[in-house]
N, C-alpha and C positions, 0 to 999 in steps of 0.2 A: 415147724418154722419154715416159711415159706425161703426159697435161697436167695433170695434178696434181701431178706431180713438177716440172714445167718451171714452174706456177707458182708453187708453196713456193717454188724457186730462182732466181724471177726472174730467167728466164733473157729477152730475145726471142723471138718464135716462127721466125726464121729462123736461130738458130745452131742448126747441129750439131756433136752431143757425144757421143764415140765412149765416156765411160767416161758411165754417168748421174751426175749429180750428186743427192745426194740433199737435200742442206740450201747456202743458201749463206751465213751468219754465223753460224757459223765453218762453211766450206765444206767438206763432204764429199762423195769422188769415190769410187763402187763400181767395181771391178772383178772378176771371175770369176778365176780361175788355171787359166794352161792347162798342158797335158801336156809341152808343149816348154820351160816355165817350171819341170819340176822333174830332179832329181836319179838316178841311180841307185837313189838308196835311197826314192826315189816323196816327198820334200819340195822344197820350192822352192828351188833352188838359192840359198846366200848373197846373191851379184850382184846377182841379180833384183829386191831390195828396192830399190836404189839407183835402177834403170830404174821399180821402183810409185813412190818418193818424187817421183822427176824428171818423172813422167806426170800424174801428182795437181796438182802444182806450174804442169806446162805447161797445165794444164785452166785452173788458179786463175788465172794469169797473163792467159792469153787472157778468159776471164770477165769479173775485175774490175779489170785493168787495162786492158782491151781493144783489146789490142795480139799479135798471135801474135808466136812466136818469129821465123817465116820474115820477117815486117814488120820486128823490130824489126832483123834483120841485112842485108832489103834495101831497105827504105825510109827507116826512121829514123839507121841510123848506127852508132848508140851500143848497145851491148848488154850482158850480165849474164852474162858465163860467172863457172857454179860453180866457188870456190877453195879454201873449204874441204868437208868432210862426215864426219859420223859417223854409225856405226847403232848401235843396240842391240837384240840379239833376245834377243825371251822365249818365243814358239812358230814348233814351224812351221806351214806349210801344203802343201796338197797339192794335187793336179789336180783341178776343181772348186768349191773353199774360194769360200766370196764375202768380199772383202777390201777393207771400205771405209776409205778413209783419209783426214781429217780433216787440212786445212793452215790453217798459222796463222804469222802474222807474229812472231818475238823481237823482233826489233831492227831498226831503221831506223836506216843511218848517214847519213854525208854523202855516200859514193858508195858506200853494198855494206849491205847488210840478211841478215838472219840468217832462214830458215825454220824452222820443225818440221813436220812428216809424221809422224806418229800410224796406224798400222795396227793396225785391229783384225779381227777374225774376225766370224764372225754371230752368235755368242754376246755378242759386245761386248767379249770380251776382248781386251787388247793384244797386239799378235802382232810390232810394232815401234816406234822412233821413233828418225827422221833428222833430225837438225839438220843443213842445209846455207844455205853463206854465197856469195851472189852479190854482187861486187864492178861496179861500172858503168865500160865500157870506150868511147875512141871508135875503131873497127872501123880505120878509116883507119892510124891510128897504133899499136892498142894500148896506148895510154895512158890513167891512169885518169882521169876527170871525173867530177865530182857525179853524182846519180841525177837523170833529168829532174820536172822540175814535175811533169806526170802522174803517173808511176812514185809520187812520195813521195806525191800526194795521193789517190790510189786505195788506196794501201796502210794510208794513215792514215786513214782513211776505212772501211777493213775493219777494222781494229785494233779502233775503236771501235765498230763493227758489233758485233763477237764479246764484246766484254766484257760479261760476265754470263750469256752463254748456252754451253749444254752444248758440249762438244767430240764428241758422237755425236749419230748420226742413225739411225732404222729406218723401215726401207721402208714 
């Protein structure tokens, strides 16, 4: 990430970030689409939206909540596996396509919050949007509990970041 992108994203200078981030309120995460991400008929496999939605998400999470997944299931306890999701597509993409995708908070509950994933293309155009619902679990039991302090105050905290600003970004 070049350092003008790492500082518009206010990012640290010692994280690394395997997708660039291009904006981060309301955060957008670029990625390339490779050969092995498409189809027979040379577009991106359906599937593979769900794996950009869930990659974008795990960027966002580590970012502004700043917590990794790998922490929050062996350090912290408590975790957020997805229980619901949906997509809707309007294009496709194909091997090469640059695909940045834009995450944003719905809903904060008492223990499960609501995402959207926003993929557009480099035109700007939408090419999808996933709404997926992580529920807060404690790992031990399986059982549900509240979202932690953190969790709600990093998220409410972006919420407010984002309002009023564009949901895209260009390089």
């Amino acid at each position: 990430m070049s350092d003008n992108a790492r500082a518009s994203a206010q990012l640290p200078p010692n994280v690394v970030v395997d997708e660039p981030v291009l904006q981060a309120a309301p955060m957008v995460v670029r990625r390339i689409v490779k050969f092995g991400e498409t189809d027979a008929a040379g577009v991106v496999y359906s599937g593979n939206f769900l794996d950009y939605a869930l990659e974008a998400f795990e960027v966002w999470f580590r970012e502004v909540v700043g917590v990794t997944w790998q922490e929050q299931h062996h350090d912290i306890g408590v975790g957020t596996p997805a229980v619901a999701c949906s997509l809707e597509f309007f294009r496709p993409l194909r091997s090469g396509d640059v695909l940045d995708i834009t995450v944003l908070i719905d809903r904060i509950g008492r223990g499960s919050y609501t995402t959207r994933t926003i993929g557009r293309n480099e035109a700007g155009q939408e090419v999808f949007v996933g709404l997926l619902t992580f529920a807060s679990i404690r790992f031990a039991d399986r059982k549900p509990v509240p979202l932690p302090a953190l969790y709600r105050e990093r998220m409410t905290a972006y919420v407010a970041a984002c309002e009023g600003r564009p949901a895209t970004a260009r390089a």
